[in-house]
C-alpha positions as CSV (number, residue, x, y, z in Angstrom):
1,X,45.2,-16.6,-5.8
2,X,42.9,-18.4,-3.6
3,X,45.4,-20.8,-2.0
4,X,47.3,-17.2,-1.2
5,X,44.6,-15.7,0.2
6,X,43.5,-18.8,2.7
7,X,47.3,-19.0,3.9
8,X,46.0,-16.0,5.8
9,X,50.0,-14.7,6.1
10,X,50.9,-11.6,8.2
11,X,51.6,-9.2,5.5
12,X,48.5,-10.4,3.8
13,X,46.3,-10.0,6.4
14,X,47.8,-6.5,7.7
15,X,47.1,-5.2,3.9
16,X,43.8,-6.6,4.1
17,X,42.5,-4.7,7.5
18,X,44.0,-1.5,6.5
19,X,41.9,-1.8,3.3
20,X,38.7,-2.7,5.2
21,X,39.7,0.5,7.3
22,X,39.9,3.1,4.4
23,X,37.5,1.8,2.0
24,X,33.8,3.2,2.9
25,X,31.1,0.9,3.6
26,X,28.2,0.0,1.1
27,X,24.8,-0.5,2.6
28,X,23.7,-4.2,1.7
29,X,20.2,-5.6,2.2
30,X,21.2,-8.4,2.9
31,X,23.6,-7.5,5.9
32,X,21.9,-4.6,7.5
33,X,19.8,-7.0,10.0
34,X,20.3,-8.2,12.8
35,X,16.9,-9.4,14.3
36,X,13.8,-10.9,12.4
37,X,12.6,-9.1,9.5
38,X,8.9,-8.7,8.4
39,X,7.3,-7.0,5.1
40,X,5.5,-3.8,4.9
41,X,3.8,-2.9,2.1
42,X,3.1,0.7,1.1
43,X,1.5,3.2,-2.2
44,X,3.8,5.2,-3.9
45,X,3.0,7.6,-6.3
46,X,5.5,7.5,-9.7
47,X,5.6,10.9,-11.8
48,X,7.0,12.5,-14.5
49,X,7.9,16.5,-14.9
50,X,4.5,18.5,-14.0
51,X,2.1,15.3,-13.6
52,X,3.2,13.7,-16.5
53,X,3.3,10.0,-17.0
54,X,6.5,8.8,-15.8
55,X,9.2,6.2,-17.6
56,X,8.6,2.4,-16.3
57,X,10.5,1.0,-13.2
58,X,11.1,-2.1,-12.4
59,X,11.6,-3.7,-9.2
60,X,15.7,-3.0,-9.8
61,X,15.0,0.9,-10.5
62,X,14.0,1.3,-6.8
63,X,16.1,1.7,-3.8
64,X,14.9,1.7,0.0
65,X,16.2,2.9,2.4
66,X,15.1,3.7,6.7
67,X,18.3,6.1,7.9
68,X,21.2,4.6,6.4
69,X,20.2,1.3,6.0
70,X,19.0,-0.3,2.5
71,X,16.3,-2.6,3.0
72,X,15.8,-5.4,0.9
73,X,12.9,-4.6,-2.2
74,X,10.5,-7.8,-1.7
75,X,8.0,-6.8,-4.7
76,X,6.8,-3.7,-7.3
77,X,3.7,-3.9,-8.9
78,X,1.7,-1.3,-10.7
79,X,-1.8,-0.9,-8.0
80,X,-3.9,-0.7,-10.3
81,X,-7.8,-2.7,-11.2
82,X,-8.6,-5.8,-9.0
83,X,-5.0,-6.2,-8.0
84,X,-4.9,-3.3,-6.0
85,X,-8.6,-2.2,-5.4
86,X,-9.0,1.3,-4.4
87,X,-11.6,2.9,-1.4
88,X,-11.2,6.6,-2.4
89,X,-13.2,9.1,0.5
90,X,-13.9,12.4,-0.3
91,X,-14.1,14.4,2.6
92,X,-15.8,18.4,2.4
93,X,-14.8,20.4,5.2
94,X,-18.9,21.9,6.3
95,X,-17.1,24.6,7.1
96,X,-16.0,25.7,3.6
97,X,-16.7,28.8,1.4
98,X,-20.5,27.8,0.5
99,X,-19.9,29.8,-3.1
100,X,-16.4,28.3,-3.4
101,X,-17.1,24.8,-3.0
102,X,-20.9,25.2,-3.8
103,X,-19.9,26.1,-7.4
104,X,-17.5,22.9,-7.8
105,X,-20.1,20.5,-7.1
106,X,-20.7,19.4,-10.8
107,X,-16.7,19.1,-11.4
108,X,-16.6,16.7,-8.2
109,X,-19.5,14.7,-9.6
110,X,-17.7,14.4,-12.9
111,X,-14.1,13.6,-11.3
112,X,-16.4,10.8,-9.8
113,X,-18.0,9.5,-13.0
114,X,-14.8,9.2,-14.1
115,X,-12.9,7.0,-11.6
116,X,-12.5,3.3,-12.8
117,X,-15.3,1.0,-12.2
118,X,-13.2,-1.2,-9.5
119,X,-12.9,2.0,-7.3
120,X,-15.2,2.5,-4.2
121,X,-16.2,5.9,-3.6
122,X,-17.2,7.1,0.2
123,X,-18.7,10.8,0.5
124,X,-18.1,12.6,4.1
125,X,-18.6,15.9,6.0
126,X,-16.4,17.4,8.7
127,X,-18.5,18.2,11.2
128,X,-17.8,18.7,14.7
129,X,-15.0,16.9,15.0
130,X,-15.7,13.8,13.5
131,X,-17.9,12.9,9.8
132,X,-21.0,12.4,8.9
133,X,-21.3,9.7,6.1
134,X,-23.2,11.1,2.6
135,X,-22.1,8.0,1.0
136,X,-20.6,5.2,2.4
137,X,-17.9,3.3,-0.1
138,X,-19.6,1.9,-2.8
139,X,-18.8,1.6,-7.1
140,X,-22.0,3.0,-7.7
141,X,-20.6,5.9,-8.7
142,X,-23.3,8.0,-9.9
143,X,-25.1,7.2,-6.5
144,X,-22.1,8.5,-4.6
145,X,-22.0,11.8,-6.6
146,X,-25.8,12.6,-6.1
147,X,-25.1,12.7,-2.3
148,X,-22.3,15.9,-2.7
149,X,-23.8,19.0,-1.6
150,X,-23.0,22.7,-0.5
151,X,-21.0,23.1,2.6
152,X,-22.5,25.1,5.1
153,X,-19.7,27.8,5.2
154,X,-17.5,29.3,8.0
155,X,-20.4,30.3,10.2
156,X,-23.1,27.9,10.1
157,X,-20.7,24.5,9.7
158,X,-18.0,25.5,12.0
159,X,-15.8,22.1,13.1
160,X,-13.7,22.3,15.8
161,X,-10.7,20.6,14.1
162,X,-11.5,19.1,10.2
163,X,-8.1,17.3,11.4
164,X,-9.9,15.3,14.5
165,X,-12.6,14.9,11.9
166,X,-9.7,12.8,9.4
167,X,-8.3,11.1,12.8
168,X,-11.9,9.9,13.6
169,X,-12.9,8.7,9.6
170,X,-9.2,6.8,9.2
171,X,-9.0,5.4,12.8
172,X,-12.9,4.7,13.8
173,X,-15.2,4.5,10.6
174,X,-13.0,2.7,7.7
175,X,-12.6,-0.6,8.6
176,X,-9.8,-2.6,6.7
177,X,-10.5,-4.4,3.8
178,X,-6.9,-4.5,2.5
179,X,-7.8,-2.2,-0.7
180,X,-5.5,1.0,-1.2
181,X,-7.4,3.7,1.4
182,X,-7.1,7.7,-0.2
183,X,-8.8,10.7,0.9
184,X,-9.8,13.7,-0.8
185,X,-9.9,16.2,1.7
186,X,-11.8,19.5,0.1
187,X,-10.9,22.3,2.9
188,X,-9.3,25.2,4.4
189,X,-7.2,23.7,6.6
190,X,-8.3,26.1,9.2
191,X,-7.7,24.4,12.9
192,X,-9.9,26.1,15.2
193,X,-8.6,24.2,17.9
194,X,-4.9,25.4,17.8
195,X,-4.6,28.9,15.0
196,X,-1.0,28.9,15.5
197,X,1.9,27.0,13.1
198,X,2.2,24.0,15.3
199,X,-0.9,22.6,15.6
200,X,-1.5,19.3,17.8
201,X,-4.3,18.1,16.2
202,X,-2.4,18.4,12.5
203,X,0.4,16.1,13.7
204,X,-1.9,13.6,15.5
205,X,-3.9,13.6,12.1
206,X,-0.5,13.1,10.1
207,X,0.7,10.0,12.6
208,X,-3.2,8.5,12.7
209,X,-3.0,8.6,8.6
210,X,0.3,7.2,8.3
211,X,-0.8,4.1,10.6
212,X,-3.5,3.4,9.1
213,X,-1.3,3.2,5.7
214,X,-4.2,6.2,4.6
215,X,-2.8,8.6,2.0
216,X,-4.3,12.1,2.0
217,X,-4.9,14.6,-0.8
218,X,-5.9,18.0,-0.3
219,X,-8.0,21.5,-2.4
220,X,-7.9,24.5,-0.4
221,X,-10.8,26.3,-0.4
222,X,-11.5,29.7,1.3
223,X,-12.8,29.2,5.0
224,X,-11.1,31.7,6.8
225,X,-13.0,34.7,8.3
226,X,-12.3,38.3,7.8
227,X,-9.3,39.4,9.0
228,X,-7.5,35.7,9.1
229,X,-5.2,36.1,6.8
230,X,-2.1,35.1,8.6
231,X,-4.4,31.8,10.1
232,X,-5.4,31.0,6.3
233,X,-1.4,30.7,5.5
234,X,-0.9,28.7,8.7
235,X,-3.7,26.8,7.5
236,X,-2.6,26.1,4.1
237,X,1.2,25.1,5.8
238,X,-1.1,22.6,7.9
239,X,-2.6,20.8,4.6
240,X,1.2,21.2,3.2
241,X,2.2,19.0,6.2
242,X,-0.7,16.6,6.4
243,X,-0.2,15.4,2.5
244,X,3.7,15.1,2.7
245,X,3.4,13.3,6.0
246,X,0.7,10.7,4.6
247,X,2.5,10.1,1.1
248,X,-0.7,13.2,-0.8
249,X,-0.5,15.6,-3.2
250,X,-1.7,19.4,-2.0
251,X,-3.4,21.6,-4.8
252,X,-4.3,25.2,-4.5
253,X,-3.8,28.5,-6.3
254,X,-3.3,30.9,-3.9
255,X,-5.2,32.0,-0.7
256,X,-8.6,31.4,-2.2
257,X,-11.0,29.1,-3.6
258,X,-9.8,27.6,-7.5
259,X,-12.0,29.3,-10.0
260,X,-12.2,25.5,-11.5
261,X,-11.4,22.3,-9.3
262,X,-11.2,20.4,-13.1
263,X,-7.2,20.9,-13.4
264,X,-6.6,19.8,-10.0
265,X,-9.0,16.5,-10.1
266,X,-6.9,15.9,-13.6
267,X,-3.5,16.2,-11.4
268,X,-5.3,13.5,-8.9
269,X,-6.8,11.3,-11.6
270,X,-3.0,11.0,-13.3
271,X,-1.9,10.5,-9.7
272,X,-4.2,7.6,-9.2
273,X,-3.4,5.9,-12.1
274,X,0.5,6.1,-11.8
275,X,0.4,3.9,-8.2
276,X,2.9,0.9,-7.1
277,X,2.6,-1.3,-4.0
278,X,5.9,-1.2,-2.4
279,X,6.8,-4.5,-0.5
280,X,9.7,-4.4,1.3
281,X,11.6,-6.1,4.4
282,X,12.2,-4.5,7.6
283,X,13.1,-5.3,10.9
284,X,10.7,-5.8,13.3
285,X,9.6,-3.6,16.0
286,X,10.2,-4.3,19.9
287,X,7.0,-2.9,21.1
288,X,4.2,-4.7,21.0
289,X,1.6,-2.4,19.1
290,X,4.7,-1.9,16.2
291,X,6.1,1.6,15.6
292,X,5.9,3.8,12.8
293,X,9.9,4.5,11.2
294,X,10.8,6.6,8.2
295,X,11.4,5.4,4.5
296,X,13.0,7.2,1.6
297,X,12.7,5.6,-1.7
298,X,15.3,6.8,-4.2
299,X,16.3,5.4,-8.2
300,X,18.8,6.2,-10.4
301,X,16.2,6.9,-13.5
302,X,16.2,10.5,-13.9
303,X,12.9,13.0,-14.1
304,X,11.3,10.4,-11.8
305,X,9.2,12.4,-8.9
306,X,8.0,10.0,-5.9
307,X,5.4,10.5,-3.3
308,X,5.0,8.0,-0.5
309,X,4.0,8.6,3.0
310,X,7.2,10.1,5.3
311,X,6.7,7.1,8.0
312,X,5.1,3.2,7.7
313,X,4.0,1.3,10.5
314,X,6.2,-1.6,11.1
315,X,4.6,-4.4,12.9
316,X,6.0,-5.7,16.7
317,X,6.4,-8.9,18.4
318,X,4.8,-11.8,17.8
319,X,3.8,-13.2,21.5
């Protein structure tokens, strides 16, 4: 058969480009470059039905892909304990319901008693447009969770954006140390900047998050005023958009405050310990400060939910 086929006859060839013609195209990672390749590493979040603990994947289950190419799956390991530290801020909006969040306090403290002992724990208020540091990271957890306190409510702690207030801790204040970065942002959502749907300052926050490779969680808590109504809703569609973007999980139960934060900081505990670093090969950006392009991780295992962020910064030329 092989001596046929390098004969390389007429009819042979003829049957062989009309085949190549018809037949569709499978996406190969190891075909789909052309120019140099570099790896990018990123969290994803692996979970069963309703926060459940999922069924194991191995490097093979997982599939990546940026538009229609497949990239090529470098590595899959669980991020968990000193092989993937974890820098976990907890950010309270000042402007947030002083009852609401006031009344959580002790639940926050005991989420944080909880974490494991490898996790650093960083306490911040959004105030003004940027935060003001209760706690900086540290694995002294019960020293972080003595520095919580009330918020000091829609009035008295108004912030101009809590969303140039993320931009400033992930971009100016939370220097790398190559641990997994998470936030815990405790907030309405409310942009006093922009009220409307399409809010500048919520898609700056999104791209700054997703550079930085910072993943976002959100609790909404009532902050709106009397009479926003339609603005909490917007708001609450602006912390839908922020924790998608950056790879988070959004909790709330309706247009107000949880009567308990336990069941949510469960959800997030179950998130954090069902992690992977994601390691896979990509072409290289052109422009010199890299670029950030969208993923989409997919497997064939079934009742297997993923959350990873929406975009990852790829790296650019080397000069």
């Amino acid at each position: 058969m092989r001596k046929l086929i390098r004969s390389y006859t007429a009819p042979l060839l003829l049957l062989f480009l009309f085949a190549a013609s018809v037949l569709p195209v499978q996406a190969d990672s190891k075909s789909t470059s052309t120019g140099s390749q570099v790896p990018v590493t990123t969290t994803v979040t692996v979970l069963g039905p309703k926060f459940t603990a999922p069924p194991p994947l191995t490097k093979e289950d997982i599939l990546v892909y940026s538009g229609k190419t497949r990239l090529q799956t470098i590595n899959w390991v669980p991020a968990q304990a000193q092989q993937a530290p974890l820098q976990l801020a907890i950010v309270i909006d000042n402007s947030a319901s002083q009852f609401g969040v006031g009344s959580q306090i002790n639940d926050l403290a005991g989420f944080i008693s909880l974490l494991s002992k490898s996790t650093a724990v960083g306490v911040f208020y959004a105030v003004n447009g940027t935060v003001q540091t209760a706690s900086q990271f540290t694995t002294n957890h019960a020293a972080a969770a003595k520095t919580l306190r009330v918020p000091f409510g829609p009035s008295a702690g108004d912030s101009p954006s809590v969303y140039l207030s993320l931009s400033d801790l992930v971009k100016n204040r939370w220097p790398v140390t190559g641990a997994r970065r998470e936030v815990l942002l405790i907030s309405s959502g409310v942009d006093r900047l922009d009220r409307g749907p399409q809010s500048p300052y919520v898609a700056a926050s999104i791209e700054d998050a997703q550079k930085a490779g910072v993943e976002v969680h959100a609790i909404y808590t009532d902050g709106v005023r009397f009479g926003e109504t339609l603005r909490g809703q917007f708001a609450q569609s602006n912390l839908v958009m922020l924790t998608d973007g950056s790879g988070g999980y959004n909790f709330f139960e309706g247009v107000s405050t949880p009567v308990s934060f336990t069941p949510f900081l469960k959800q997030l505990d179950m998130v954090l310990h069902n992690q992977y670093l994601l390691t896979f090969a990509i072409d290289r950006s052109k422009k010199a400060k890299g670029e950030l392009r969208p993923i989409e991780i997919r497997t064939e295992q079934h009742k297997v939910d993923f959350k990873y962020p929406k975009q990852v910064l790829v790296p650019g030329e080397v000069k």
